[in-house]
N, C-alpha and C positions, 0 to 999 in steps of 0.2 A: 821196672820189671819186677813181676813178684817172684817170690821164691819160696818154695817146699822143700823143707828136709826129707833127705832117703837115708835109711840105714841101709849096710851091706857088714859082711863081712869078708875080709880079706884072707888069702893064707899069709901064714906070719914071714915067708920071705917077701913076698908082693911089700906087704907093710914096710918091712923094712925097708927096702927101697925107696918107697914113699917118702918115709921118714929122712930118709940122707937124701935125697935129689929136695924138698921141701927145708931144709936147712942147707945145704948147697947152693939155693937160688934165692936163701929168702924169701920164697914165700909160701901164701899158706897149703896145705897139700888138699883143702877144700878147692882151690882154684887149678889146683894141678889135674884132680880127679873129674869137675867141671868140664876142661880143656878135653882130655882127653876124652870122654863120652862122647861130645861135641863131635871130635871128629870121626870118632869111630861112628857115630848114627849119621854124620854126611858120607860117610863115605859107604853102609850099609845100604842108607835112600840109594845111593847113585847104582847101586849093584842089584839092589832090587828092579829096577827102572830097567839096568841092560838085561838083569835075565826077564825081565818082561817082553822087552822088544825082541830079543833072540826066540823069543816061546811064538809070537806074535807072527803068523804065516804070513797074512795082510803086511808089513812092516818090511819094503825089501832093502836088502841088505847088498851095499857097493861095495867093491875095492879101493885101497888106499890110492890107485891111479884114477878112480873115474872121481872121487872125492878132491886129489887136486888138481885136476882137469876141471871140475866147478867149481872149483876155490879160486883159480884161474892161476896156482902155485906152479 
């Protein structure tokens, strides 16, 4: 996988944080900051996707009973 540098800056409590949870676990706060992007942009995709569907008129929308009444739950 390749990989590209990004600068940011932090505010100096954020960092700090950084810096003690990155010595606290041993490891680098490159993989820490990595991690977390990660899931923050899955879980950003996934919420863009439902306010798509919610916006989506065509797209109908069940109740948690008729979902496992087909689930056959």
């Amino acid at each position: 996988m390749s990989q590209k540098a990004t600068s940011i800056r932090l505010p100096s409590s954020t960092a700090k944080r950084l810096d003690r949870l990155s010595r606290a676990i041993d490891r680098p706060k490159s993989q820490l900051i990595n991690k977390a992007l990660e899931e923050y942009l899955e879980e950003y995709e996934d919420y863009l996707v439902a306010i798509g569907r919610l916006n989506d008129k065509n797209d109908k929308i069940i109740s948690e009973k008729e979902m496992r009444k087909k689930l056959g739950l």
